[in-house]
C-alpha atoms as one frame of an Amber mdcrd trajectory, in Angstrom:
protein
 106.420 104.541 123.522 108.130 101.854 120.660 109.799 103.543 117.865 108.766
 102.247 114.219 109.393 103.123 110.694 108.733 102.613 107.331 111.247 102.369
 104.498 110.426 102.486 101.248 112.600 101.947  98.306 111.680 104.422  95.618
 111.022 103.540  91.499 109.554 106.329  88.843 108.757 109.441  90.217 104.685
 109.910  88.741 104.430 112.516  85.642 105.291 115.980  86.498 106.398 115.186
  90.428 109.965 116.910  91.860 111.664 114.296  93.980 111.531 116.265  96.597
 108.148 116.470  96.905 108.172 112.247  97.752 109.576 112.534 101.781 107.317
 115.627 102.972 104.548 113.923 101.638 105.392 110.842 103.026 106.025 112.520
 106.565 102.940 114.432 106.151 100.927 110.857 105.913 102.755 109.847 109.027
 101.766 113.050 110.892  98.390 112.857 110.273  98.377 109.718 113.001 101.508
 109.874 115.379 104.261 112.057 115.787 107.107 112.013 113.524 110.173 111.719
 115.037 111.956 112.028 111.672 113.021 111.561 108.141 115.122 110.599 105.517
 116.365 110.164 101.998 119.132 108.168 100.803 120.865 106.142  97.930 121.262
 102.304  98.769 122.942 100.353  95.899 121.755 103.225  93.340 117.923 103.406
  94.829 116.212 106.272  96.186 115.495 105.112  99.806 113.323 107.114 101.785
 112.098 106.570 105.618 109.908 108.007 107.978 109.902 107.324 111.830 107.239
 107.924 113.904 106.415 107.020 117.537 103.113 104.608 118.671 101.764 102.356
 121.187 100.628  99.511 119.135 101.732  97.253 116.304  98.311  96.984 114.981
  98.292 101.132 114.503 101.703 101.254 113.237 100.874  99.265 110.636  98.102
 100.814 109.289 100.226 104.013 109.962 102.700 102.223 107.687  99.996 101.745
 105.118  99.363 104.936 104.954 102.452 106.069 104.225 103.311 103.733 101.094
 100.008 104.927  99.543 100.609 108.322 100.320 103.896 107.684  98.617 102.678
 105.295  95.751 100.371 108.452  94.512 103.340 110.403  93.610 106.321 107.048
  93.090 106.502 103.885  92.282 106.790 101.762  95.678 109.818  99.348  94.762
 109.734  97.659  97.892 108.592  98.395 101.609 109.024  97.357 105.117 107.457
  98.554 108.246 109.990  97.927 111.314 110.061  98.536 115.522 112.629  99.059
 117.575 113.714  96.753 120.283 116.375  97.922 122.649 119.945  99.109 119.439
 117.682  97.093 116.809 114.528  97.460 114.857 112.839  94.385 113.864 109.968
  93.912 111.083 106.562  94.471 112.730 103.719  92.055 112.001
């Protein structure tokens, strides 16, 4: 089964949310469809950076899986910027 995540670069946190309530709830969203095989937060060139993998069979799902996710995320952040990616093989490569 093809590996995919989505990474989303993180903006303002909405009023009265601890940052680390963003990744659970973003993991959450993911679990609700596939399994999560796991997550992360990190700094990349002074933005919060957060990313959730998860495993499914098709592109088509992932994305909406993807979906999901940022607008899970956008109720409690500002989504910067977002990509949804699959991995071929060492690589992951954007999906649609």
């Amino acid at each position: 089964m093809p590996s995919y995540r989505v990474t989303i670069t993180i903006g303002r946190l909405a009023p009265g949310v601890k940052p680390d309530e963003v990744l659970p709830a973003a993991a959450e969203a993911a679990a609700e469809f596939a399994t999560v095989e796991a997550s992360d937060v990190s700094v990349v060139r002074g933005a919060a950076r957060i990313t959730v993998r998860f495993a499914e069979d098709d592109d088509e799902i992932a994305l909406a899986i993807g979906g999901q996710v940022v607008a899970r995320t956008s109720a409690l952040a500002e989504p910067v910027a977002w990509a949804i990616t699959v991995r071929e093989g060492g690589r992951w490569y954007p999906v649609g």
